[in-house]
C-alpha positions in Angstrom: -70.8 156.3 -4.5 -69.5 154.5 -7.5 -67.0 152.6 -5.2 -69.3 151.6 -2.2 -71.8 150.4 -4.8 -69.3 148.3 -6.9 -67.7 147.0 -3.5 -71.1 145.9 -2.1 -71.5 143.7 -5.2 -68.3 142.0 -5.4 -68.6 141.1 -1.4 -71.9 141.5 -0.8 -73.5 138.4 -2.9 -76.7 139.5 -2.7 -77.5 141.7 -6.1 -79.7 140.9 -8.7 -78.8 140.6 -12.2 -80.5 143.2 -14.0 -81.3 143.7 -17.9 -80.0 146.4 -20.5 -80.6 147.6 -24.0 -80.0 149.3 -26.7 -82.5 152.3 -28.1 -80.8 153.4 -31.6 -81.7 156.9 -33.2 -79.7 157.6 -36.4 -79.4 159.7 -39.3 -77.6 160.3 -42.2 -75.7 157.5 -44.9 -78.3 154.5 -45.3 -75.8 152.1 -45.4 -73.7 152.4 -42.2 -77.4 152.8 -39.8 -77.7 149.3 -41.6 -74.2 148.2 -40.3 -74.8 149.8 -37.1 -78.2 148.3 -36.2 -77.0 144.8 -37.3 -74.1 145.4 -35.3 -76.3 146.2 -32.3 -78.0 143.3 -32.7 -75.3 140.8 -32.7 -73.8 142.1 -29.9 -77.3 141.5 -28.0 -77.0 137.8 -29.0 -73.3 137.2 -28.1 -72.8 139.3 -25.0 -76.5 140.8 -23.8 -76.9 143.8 -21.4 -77.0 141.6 -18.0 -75.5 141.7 -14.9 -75.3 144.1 -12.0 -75.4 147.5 -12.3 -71.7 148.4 -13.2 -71.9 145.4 -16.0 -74.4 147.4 -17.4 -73.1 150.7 -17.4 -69.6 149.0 -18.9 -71.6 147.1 -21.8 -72.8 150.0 -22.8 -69.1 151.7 -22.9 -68.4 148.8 -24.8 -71.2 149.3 -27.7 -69.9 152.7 -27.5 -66.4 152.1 -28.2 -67.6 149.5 -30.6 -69.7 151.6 -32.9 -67.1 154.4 -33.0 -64.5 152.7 -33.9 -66.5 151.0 -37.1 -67.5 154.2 -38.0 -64.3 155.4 -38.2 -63.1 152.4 -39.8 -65.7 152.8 -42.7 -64.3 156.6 -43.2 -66.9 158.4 -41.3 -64.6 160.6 -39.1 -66.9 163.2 -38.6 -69.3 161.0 -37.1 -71.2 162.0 -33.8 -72.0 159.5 -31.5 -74.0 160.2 -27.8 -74.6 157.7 -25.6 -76.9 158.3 -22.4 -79.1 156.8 -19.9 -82.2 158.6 -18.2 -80.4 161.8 -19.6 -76.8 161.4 -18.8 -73.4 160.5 -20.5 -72.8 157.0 -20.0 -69.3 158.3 -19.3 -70.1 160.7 -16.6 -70.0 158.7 -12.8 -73.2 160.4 -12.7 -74.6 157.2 -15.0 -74.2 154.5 -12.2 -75.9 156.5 -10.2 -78.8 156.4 -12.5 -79.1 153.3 -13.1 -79.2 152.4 -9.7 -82.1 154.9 -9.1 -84.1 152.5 -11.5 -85.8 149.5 -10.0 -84.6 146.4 -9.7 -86.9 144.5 -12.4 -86.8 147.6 -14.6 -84.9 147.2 -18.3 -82.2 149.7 -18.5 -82.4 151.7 -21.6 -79.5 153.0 -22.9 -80.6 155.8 -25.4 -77.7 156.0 -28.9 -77.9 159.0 -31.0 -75.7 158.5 -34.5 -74.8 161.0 -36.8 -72.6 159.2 -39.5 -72.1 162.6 -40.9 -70.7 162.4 -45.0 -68.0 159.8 -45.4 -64.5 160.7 -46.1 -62.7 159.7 -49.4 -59.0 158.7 -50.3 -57.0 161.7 -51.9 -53.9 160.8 -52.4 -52.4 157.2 -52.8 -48.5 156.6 -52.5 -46.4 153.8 -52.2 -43.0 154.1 -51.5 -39.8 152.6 -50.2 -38.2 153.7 -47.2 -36.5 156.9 -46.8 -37.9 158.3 -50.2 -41.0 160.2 -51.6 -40.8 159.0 -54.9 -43.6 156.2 -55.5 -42.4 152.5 -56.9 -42.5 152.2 -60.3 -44.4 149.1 -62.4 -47.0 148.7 -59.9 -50.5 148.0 -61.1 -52.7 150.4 -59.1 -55.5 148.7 -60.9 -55.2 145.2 -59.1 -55.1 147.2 -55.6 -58.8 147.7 -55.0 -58.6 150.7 -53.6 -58.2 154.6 -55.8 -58.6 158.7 -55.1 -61.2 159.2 -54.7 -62.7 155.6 -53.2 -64.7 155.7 -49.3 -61.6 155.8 -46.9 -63.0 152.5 -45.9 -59.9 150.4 -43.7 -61.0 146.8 -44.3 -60.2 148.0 -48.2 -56.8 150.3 -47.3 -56.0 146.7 -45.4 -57.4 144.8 -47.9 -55.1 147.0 -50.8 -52.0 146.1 -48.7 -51.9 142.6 -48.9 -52.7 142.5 -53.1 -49.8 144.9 -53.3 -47.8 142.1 -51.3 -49.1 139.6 -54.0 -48.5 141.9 -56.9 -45.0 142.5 -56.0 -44.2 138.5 -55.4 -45.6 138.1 -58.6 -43.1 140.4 -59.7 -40.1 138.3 -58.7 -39.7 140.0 -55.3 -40.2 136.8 -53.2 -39.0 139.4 -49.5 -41.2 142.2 -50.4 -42.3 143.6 -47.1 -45.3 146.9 -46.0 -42.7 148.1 -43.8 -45.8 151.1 -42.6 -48.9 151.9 -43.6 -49.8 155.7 -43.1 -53.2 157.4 -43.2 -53.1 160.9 -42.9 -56.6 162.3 -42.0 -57.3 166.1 -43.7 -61.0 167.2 -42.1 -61.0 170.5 -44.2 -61.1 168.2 -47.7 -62.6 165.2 -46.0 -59.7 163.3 -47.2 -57.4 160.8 -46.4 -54.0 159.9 -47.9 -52.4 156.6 -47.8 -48.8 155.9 -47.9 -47.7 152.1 -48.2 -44.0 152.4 -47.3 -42.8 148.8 -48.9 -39.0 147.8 -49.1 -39.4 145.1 -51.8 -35.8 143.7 -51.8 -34.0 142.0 -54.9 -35.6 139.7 -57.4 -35.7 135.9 -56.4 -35.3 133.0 -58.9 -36.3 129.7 -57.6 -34.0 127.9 -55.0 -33.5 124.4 -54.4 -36.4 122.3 -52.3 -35.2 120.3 -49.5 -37.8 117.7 -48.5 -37.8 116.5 -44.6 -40.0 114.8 -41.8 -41.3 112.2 -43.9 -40.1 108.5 -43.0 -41.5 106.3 -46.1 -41.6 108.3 -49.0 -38.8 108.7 -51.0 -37.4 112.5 -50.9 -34.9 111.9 -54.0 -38.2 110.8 -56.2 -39.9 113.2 -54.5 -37.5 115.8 -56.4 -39.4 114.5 -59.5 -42.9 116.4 -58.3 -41.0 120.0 -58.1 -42.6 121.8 -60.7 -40.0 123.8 -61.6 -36.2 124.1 -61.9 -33.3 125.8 -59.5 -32.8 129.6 -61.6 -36.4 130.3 -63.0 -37.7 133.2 -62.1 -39.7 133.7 -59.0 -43.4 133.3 -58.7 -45.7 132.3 -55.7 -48.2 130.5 -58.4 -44.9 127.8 -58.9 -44.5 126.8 -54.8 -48.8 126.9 -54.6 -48.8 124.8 -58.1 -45.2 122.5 -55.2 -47.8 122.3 -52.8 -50.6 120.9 -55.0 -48.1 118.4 -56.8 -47.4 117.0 -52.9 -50.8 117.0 -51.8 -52.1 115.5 -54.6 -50.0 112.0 -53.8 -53.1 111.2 -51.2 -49.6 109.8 -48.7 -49.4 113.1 -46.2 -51.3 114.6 -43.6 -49.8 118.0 -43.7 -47.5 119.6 -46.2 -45.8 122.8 -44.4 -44.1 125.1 -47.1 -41.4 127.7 -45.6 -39.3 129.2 -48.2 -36.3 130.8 -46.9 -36.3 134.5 -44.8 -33.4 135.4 -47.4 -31.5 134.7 -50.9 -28.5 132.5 -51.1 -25.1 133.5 -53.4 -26.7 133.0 -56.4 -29.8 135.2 -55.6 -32.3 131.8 -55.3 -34.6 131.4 -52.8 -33.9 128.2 -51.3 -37.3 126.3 -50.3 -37.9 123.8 -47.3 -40.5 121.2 -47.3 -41.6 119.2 -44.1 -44.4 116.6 -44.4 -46.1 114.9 -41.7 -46.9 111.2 -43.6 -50.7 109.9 -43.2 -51.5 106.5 -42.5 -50.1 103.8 -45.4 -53.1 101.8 -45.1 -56.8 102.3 -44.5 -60.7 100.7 -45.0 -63.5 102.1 -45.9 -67.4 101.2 -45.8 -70.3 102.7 -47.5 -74.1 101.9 -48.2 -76.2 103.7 -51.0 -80.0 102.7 -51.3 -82.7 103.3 -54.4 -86.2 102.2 -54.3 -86.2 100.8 -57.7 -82.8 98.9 -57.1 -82.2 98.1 -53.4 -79.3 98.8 -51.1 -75.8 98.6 -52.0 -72.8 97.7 -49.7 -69.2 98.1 -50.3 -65.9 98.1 -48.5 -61.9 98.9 -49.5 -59.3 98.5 -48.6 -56.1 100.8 -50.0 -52.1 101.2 -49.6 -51.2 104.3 -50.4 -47.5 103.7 -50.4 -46.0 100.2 -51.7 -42.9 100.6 -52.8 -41.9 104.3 -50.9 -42.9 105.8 -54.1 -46.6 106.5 -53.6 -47.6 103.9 -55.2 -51.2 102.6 -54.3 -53.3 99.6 -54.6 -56.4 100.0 -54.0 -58.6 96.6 -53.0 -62.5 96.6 -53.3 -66.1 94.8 -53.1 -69.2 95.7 -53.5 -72.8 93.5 -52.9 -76.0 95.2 -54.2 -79.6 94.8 -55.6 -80.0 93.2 -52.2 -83.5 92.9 -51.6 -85.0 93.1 -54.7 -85.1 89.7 -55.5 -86.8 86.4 -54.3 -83.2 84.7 -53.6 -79.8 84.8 -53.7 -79.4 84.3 -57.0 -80.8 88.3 -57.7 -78.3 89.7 -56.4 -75.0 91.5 -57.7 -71.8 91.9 -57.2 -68.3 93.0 -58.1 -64.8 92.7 -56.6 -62.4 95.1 -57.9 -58.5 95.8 -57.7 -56.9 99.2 -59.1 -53.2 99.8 -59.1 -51.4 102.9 -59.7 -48.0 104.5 -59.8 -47.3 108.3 -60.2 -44.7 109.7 -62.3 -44.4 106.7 -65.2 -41.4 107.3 -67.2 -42.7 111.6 -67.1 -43.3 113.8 -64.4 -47.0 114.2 -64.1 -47.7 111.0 -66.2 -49.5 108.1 -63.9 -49.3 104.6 -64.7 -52.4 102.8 -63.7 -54.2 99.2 -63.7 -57.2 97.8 -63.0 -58.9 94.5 -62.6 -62.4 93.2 -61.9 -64.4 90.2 -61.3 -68.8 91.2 -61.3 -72.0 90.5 -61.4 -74.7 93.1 -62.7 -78.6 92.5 -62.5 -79.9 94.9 -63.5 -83.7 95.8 -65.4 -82.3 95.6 -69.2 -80.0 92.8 -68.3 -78.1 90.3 -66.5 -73.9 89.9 -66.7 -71.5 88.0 -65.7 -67.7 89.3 -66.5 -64.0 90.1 -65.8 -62.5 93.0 -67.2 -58.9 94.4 -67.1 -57.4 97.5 -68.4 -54.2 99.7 -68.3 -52.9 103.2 -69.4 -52.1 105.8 -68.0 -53.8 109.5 -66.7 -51.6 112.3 -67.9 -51.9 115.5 -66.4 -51.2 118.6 -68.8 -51.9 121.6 -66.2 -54.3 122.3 -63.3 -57.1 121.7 -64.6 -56.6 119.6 -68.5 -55.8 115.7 -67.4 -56.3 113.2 -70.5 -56.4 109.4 -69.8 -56.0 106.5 -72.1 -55.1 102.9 -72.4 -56.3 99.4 -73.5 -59.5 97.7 -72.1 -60.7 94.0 -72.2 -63.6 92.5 -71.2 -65.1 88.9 -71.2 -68.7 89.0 -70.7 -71.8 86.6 -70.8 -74.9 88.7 -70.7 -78.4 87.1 -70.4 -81.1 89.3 -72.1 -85.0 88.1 -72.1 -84.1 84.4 -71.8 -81.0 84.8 -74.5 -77.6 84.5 -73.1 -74.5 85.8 -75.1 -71.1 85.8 -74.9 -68.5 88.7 -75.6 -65.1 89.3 -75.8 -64.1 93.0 -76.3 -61.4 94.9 -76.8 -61.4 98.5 -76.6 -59.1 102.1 -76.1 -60.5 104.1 -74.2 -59.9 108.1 -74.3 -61.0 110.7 -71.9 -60.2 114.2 -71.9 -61.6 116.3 -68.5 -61.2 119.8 -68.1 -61.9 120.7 -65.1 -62.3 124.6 -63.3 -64.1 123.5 -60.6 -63.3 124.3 -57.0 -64.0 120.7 -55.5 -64.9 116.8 -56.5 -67.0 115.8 -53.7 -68.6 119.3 -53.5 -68.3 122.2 -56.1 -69.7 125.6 -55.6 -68.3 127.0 -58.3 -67.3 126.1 -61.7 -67.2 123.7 -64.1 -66.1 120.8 -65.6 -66.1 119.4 -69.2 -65.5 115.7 -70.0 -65.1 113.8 -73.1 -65.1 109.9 -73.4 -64.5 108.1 -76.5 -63.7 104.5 -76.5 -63.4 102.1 -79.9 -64.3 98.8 -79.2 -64.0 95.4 -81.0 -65.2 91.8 -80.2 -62.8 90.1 -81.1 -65.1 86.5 -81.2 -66.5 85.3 -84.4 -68.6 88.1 -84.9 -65.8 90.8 -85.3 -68.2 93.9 -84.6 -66.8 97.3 -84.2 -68.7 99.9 -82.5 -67.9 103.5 -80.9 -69.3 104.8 -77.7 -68.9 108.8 -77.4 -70.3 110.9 -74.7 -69.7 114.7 -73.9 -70.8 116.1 -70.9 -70.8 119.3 -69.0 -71.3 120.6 -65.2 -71.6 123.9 -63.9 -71.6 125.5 -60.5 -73.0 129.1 -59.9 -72.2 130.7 -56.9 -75.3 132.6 -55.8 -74.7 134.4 -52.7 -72.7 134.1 -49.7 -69.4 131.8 -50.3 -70.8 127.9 -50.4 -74.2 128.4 -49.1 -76.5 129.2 -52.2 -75.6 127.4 -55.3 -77.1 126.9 -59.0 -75.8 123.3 -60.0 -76.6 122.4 -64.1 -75.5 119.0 -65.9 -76.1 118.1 -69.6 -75.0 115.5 -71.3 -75.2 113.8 -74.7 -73.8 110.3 -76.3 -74.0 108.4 -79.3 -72.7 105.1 -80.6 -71.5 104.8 -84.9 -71.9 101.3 -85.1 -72.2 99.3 -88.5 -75.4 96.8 -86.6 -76.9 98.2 -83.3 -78.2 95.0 -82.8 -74.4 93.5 -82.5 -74.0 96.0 -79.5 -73.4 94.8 -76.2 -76.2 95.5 -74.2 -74.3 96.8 -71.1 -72.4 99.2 -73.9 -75.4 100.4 -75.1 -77.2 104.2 -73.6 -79.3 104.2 -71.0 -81.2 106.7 -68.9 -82.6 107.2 -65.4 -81.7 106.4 -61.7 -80.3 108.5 -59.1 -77.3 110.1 -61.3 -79.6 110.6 -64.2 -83.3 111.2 -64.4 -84.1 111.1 -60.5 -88.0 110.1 -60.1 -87.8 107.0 -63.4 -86.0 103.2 -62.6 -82.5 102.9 -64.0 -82.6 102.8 -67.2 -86.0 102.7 -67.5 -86.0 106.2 -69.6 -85.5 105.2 -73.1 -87.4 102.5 -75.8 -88.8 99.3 -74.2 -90.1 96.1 -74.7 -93.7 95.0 -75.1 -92.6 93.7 -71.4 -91.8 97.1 -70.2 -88.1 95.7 -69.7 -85.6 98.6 -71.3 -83.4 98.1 -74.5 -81.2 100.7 -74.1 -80.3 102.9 -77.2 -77.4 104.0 -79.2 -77.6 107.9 -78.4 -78.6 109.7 -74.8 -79.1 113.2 -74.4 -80.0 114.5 -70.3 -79.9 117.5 -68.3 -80.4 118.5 -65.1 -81.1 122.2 -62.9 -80.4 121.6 -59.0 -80.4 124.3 -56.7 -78.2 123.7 -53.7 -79.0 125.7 -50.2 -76.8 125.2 -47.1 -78.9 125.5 -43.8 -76.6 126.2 -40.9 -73.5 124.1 -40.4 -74.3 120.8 -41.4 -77.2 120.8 -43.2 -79.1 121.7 -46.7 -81.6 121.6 -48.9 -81.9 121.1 -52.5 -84.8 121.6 -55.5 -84.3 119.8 -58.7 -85.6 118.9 -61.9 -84.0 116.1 -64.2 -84.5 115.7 -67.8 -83.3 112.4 -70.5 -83.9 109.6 -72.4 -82.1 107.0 -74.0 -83.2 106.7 -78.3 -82.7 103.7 -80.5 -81.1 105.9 -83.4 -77.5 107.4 -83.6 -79.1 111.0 -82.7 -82.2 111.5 -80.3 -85.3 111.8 -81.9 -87.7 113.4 -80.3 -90.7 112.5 -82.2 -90.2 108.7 -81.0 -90.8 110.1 -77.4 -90.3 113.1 -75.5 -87.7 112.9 -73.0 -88.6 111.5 -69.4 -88.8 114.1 -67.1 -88.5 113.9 -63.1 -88.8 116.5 -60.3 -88.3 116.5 -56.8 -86.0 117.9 -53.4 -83.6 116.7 -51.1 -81.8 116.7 -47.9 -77.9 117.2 -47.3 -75.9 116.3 -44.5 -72.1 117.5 -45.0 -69.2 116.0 -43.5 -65.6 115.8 -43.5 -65.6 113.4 -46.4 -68.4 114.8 -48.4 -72.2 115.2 -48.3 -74.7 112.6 -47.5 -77.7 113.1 -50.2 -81.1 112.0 -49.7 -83.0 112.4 -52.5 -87.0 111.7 -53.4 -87.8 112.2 -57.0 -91.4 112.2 -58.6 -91.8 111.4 -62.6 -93.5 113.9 -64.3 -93.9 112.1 -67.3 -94.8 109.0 -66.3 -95.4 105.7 -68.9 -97.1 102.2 -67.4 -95.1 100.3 -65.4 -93.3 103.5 -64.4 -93.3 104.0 -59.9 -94.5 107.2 -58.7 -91.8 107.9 -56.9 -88.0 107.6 -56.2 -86.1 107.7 -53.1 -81.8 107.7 -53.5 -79.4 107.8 -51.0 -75.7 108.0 -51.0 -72.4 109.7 -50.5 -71.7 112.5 -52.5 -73.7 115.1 -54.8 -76.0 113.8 -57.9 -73.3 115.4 -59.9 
């Protein structure tokens, strides 16, 4: 019967596709009916019960398979799983039969009774080389995941076999190898013992790294980036820490690492390298847009390789406050050009320098000025860089009808220490950062001043991996000067704006004029909560509240003003590149002359 049926629907043409599901009874552990029914489910949404009759009948064999084999997985090998429809085994050939007794516009329902039964546990837990029953020494159990007396759950037996691969490579023993895994199922303890048969080899000392496929860099500098030497001993955090040192150059597309399958004479583990080189040159464009300050344009352009040493100069404009003005004359600009070479005189030591011509209008001020500057950006480990160098500036800066002229000379210092997971999007993490830079005009005045600022970031990861995340920023700065009047203005502290308070006009939150135009201050304190959801692939949400002002004294003083205080949610659209933010903020707080609203829009996150 079963073969006439199935024969008149592959030649026939003529049958109808009919509909299936899945009627769930279960009992016993809580947590696997949960796994079951939401495997159940996502099985209806990626392959439903449709078809003819036999695609039924084997859909439903597949479920049965399926839910089995996870039970057994999660160490519930007493389980009892039935499968029927109108009364008979779905794998009797009785169960075509039935379902072809049912009319055609009829849903089939296939009727699943599960007992989990009690779950089985690890007993004993051995790991061994080949040929030998007596377990490897100096192996942290601990750092396994897995002990007797643990839910003989696979994922975590799997799971156990790869940290005990990274345990013993940590060890020195770069060829260690799981040669078997064995599970031995008793159902009279409702136990299962698991043997990890591992040949671990000889301990490794670093080998020499040979560098090919790249055709413009130069491999002999490149020998400079190797982050450790030919004899030390063996670790997988030195070729991962290779790896980053490579990457981090910004010249390839692809770095492949393939340490060799064995150790030369000397015991080393020789190391091969092939790079695929990206692109020397590319351009960029970008637009960001606030309400209180207009749109901004910019474009670069960058050579990421000028001499074969990864040396790159990077070329840049930027027009902005466009719109916010009656003519031409409003609106800013700045034309920038940044230099730098890695590896100056030390490994991990970057010689950079900059240069720029602008053009700033902004509410506190106008300025015109060209600044250059050069140091260098050491890198200490991961995640400690300091940078510091000279600065000069030559500035004329118009303030309520009073145009001055500057010319500064500073060294500035910044220390960054940074744990979190990504610069264009962390979700976990965080970063501190201090900047301290001296400054001196060296004109007829001879002022010295100070600027110091320390601020902090940190990412909470809430839930699943990247989706829910608890962003927090606070910041404070002050400014030692002998006459805060014989500041610059542009040097001085100022508050609000779409990386600050979100909601208040840049640098409108701080002391103002009897014109409502800001004056900046010599200290800052702000602080910001943002709560960061993903929504599917490409898309998310975020709820935030901002806090800061800019105070005239050396320390915030709170019984001046209370600090400004804005509110408000976002979109996010993530790319390849980074997020796309668009932001609405609302002031809380509000003072006259303050809008009631905010709108920012740019490339990256508010911090």
């Amino acid at each position: 019967m079963a073969l006439v049926m199935m024969l008149w629907a592959s030649f026939g043409g003529i049958a109808e596709a009919r509909t299936g599901k899945v009627d769930l009874t279960m009992s016993g552990d809580e947590g696997m009916q949960a796994d079951l029914k939401s495997l159940v489910e996502s099985t209806d949404k990626s392959q439903p019960l449709t078809g003819d009759s036999l695609s039924l009948l084997q859909g439903a064999q597949a479920m049965l398979s399926r839910m089995t084999g996870a039970l057994r997985s999660r160490g519930f090998y007493d389980a009892e799983v039935s499968a029927t429809v109108d009364g008979r085994p779905i794998a009797d050939a009785a169960a075509l039969d039935a379902i072809e007794a049912k009319p055609e516009g009829d849903t089939v329902a296939f009727a699943f009774d599960v007992k989990t039964g009690p779950r089985y546990r690890i007993g004993q837990l051995a790991i061994r080389p080949p040929g030998s029953a007596t377990s490897l020494p100096d192996i942290d159990r601990a750092k396994l995941g897995i002990a007797p007396g643990d839910p003989a759950d696979a994922g975590a037996i799997i799971g156990a076999q790869d940290k005990l691969l990274t345990e013993l490579r940590q060890q020195g023993y770069a060829l260690a190898a799981v040669k078997d895994r064995e599970v031995v199922v008793d159902h009279a303890t409702r136990e299962a013992d698991v043997t990890f048969i591992v040949e671990s080899g000889p301990t490794a000392r670093m080998g020499p790294v040979h560098f090919s496929g790249t055709e413009k860099i130069d491999t002999v500098w490149l020998q400079r980036r190797v982050p450790f030497k030919e004899g030390e001993p063996y670790t997988p955090a030195k070729v991962d820490e290779l790896r980053g040192k490579l990457t981090s150059l910004g010249v390839f597309n692809a770095v492949r690492i393939r340490p060799a399958t064995g150790l030369d004479a000397n015991g080393e583990l020789p190391i091969d390298v092939d790079l695929a080189d990206r692109p020397q040159r590319s351009i960029g464009f970008g637009i960001s847009y606030e309400t209180q300050l207009g749109i901004a344009v910019d474009g670069f352009w960058v050579h990421r390789n000028l001499f074969g040493q990864a040396e790159s100069l990077r070329l840049s404009a930027e027009i902005n406050h466009i719109g916010q003005g009656d003519a031409v004359t409003d609106t800013g600009f700045a034309f920038r050009a940044a230099f730098r070479k890695p590896d100056w005189w030390l490994a991990g030591q970057d010689l950079r320098a900059e240069a720029a011509v602008l053009r700033e209008v902004l509410p506190a001020y106008t300025r015109k000025g060209v600044i250059f500057g050069a140091g260098f950006d050491r890198t200490f480990s991961k995640s400690l860089q300091v940078r510091y160098g000279l600065a000069g500036e030559f500035s004329q800066i118009t303030r309520n009808g009073i145009t001055q002229d500057y010319q500064l000379l500073g060294i500035p210092l910044t220390v960054l220490y940074n744990k979190a997971n990504s610069d264009m999007d962390p979700t976990r993490g965080y970063r501190l950062q201090l900047d301290i830079t001296p400054w001196m005009d060296t004109g007829p005045s001879g002022n010295f001043f100070t600027v110091m600022r320390l601020t902090g970031r940190s990412y909470l990861d809430l839930g699943e991996p990247g989706r829910t995340v608890l962003a927090t920023r606070a910041s404070f700065g002050t400014e030692p000067a002998t006459n805060i009047n014989a500041i610059p203005p542009d040097k001085l502290f100022y508050a609000g704006g779409g990386g600050s308070v979100r909601g208040f006009v840049y640098q409108s939150a701080g002391p103002r004029d009897a014109f409502n135009n800001p004056l900046g201050g010599a200290s800052v304190i702000e602080a910001s909560v943002e709560l960061r959801q993903r929504i599917g692939q490409s898309f998310g949400a975020v709820a935030f509240i901002d806090a800061g002002s800019a105070y005239p004294d050396y320390l915030p003083n709170f019984s001046l003003f209370a600090p400004r205080v804005g509110a408000g949610a976002g979109v996010r659209y993530y790319t390849d590149f980074g997020p796309i933010r668009f932001d609405v903020g609302i002031p809380l707080n509000r003072r006259e002359g303050d809008p009631p609203f905010g709108v920012y829009v740019s490339l990256g996150q508010a911090f």
